[in-house]
C-alpha positions, 0 to 999 in steps of 0.5 A, a space after each residue: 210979637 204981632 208978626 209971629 202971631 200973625 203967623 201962628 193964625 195963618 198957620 193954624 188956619 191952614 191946618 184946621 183947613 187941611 185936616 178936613 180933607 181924607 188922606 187919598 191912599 196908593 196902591 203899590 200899583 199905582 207907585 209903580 206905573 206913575 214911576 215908570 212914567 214920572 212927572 216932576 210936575 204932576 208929583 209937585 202938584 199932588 204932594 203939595 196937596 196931599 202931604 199937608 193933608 197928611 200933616 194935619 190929619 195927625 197933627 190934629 190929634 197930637 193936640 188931643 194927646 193926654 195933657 201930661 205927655 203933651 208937656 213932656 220936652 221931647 214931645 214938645 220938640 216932635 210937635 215943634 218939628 211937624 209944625 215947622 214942616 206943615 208951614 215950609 210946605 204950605 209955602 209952595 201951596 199956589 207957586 207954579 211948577 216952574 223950575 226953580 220951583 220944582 228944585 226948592 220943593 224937592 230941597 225942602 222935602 229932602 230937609 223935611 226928611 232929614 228933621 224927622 229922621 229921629 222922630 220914632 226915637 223922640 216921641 219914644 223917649 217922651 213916653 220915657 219921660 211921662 212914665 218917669 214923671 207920672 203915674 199912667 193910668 190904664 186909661 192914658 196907656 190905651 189912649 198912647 197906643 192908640 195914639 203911637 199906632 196911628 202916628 207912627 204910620 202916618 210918618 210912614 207914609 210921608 216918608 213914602 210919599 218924599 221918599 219917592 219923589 226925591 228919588 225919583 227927581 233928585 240928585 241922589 237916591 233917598 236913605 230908603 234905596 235899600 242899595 246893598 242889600 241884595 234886592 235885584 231889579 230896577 228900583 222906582 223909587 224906593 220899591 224894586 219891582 223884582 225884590 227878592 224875599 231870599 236875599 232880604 231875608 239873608 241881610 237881615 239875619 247876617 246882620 242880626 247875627 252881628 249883634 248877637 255874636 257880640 253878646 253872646 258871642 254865638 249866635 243860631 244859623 238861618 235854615 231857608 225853606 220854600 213851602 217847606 222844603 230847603 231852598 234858597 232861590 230867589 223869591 222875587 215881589 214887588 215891594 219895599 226891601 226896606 220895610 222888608 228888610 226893617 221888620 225881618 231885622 226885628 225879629 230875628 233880634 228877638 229870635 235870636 236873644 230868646 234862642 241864645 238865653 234858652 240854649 247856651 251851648 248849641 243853640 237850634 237853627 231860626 228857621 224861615 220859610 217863604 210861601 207864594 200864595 194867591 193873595 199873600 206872600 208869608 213869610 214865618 220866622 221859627 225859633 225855639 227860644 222857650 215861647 211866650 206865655 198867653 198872658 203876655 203875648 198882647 203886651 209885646 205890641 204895647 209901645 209902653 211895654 217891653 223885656 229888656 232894658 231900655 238902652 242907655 244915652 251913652 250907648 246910643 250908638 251901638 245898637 243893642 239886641 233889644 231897646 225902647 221894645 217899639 221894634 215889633 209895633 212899629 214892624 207890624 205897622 210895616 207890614 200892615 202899610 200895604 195891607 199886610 199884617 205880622 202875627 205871633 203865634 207861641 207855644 210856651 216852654 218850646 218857642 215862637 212862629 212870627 209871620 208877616 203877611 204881604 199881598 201878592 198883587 200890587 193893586 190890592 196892597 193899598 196904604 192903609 192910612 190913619 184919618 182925623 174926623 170930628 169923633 177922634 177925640 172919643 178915643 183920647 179920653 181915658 174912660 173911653 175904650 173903643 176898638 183900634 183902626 189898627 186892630 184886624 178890621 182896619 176900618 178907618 172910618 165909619 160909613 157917617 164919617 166917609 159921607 160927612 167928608 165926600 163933598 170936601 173931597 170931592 172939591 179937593 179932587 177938582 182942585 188937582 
């Protein structure tokens, strides 16, 4: 019992030493030209900083979680699983770049990764069981969204940063490669630099479609436009066809159930049209699925909020058309990864336009990361109720808080 509590000390320690510094966010550029040029070592030495930076940045405030949820089983097993990770990979925090080194640490990040796979679903089934066990109040609520939005990006990101480097050194490509699923080009990692919008957006409506033909047994055809004009050719951009492939998936799932609930018989087509612009690429997804009323349009990003019926255990392994209702947050926080936003605009009694915006140039397409300071704390508490980093600004911290941080950053930039 003495050992362990040794080890917890060590451990927390090395937490509240991580979380003071600022995650030091990328570029897609910056990916791209250190793929092109990878270095085992050089990315061993950066991770092994950087992604307990990370680690401790969130972990610090899922200890600020209201107290019910943190008491919540699933939450507890989410917790466990990022206390684990953080201590495997502080382990490697002062070993040499040898060989055999660079071989365990790549091991032990494809293991990281494979124990958060079902991350997204535990921490949702957590709520589940706050909601089935407590009453939430409007002040709780607030605080988990604000919470699930900054944590749920966070995990994002790590997978991103392990993503790239096992397949960059590993032996065999990451579940992020996307092969299959008609991006051409040579990936780097996990982005292709010649990632072609047209073939993704194909992918995810033939799958979709699937879903739909099963429960409905019809489903809407796809009409592909190119700055309003039928096309279908290849539109490529640098980017990850996985986060692409993850948010079109999304919405044409709901797309097509508001289409195929409104127009039994001949159900109108989905229309998405693709547009080049100089700071975006946008891509709008059409349908005439009936719309949204104003009054619930902010709900449909609430994790606590959905339309359909939350899936079944039993049913766990077919996917079902709608579910947990985290499919059009968590895409959001896809698209805004980079720099890039999704946005629903409805007309109620006709239907519903979604548009996800990417930037056009690499070197502006920064990850946009969430960062723990002194006064996170302010916005778990219920009576609290101040505007989101996630929000249209995306400011993360204020000028005070980026100056109360500079010169531990500066020190942890000497020390790479």
């Amino acid at each position: 019992m003495r050992l362990a509590g040794i080890i917890f000390s060590n451990v927390t320690k090395m937490l509240d030493f991580y979380s003071q510094f600022n995650p030091s966010p990328l570029s897609i550029k910056q990916f791209i030209d250190f793929g092109l040029n990878a270095c085992e070592k050089k990315s061993y030495l950066f991770l092994r900083k950087e992604l307990p930076v990370r680690l401790a940045n969130i972990m610090k405030e899922i200890a600020l979680l209201p107290e019910h949820l943190l008491r919540m089983p699933s939450v507890g097993m989410v917790n466990q699983w990022y206390e684990r990770s953080f201590q495997e990979i502080i382990q490697f925090e002062k070993q040499e770049p040898t060989p055999t080194t660079l071989t365990e640490f790549c091991s032990r990040l494809v293991h990281i990764r494979n124990r958060h796979a079902d991350v997204v679903a535990t921490m949702a089934q957590g709520v589940l069981e706050l909601k089935e066990s407590h009453e939430v109040d409007a002040g709780t609520e607030h605080s988990i969204q604000y919470f699930l939005d900054r944590f749920y990006m966070s995990r994002v990101s790590i997978r991103m940063l392990i993503n790239q480097h096992t397949i960059l050194f590993g032996e065999q490509f990451g579940q992020e490669s996307v092969n299959g699923m008609g991006c051409g080009g040579r990936h780097i990692g996990s982005i292709d630099p010649a990632c072609d919008v047209v073939s993704v957006v194909k992918d995810a409506y033939e799958n979709a479609r699937f879903l739909c033909d099963r429960y409905y047994l019809a489903s809407p055809e796809l009409q592909i436009l190119q700055h309003g004009v039928a096309s279908t050719q290849p539109m490529p951009i640098v980017y990850v066809p996985s986060h692409l492939y993850h948010m079109l998936f999304e919405l044409f799932k709901n797309a097509m159930r508001a289409t195929m609930e409104r127009h039994e018989g001949a159900p109108p087509p989905v229309v998405v049209n693709l547009v080049r612009g100089t700071e975006d690429v946008s891509v709008k997804m059409s349908d005439r699925g009936g719309g949204i009323p104003r009054s619930a349009s902010d709900l449909l990003f609430k994790y606590m909020y959905s339309t359909a019926p939350q899936p079944s255990k039993s049913d766990a392994h077919n996917v079902p058309l709608a579910g947990y209702g985290y499919g059009l947050p968590i895409s959001r926080l896809y698209a805004r990864y980079f720099h890039g936003d999704l946005v629903l605009i409805s007309c109620e009694g006709f239907g519903t336009d979604a548009v996800i915006y990417l930037k056009a140039l690499t070197n502006e397409a920064n990850e946009l990361l969430p960062v723990f300071n002194k006064t996170s704390s302010k916005f778990y508490k219920p009576s609290v109720q101040l505007a989101d980093w996630s929000g249209p600004v995306h400011n993360l911290n204020t000028p005070n808080q980026n100056k109360e941080k500079a010169a531990l950053q500066k020190a942890r930039d000497k020390a790479r």
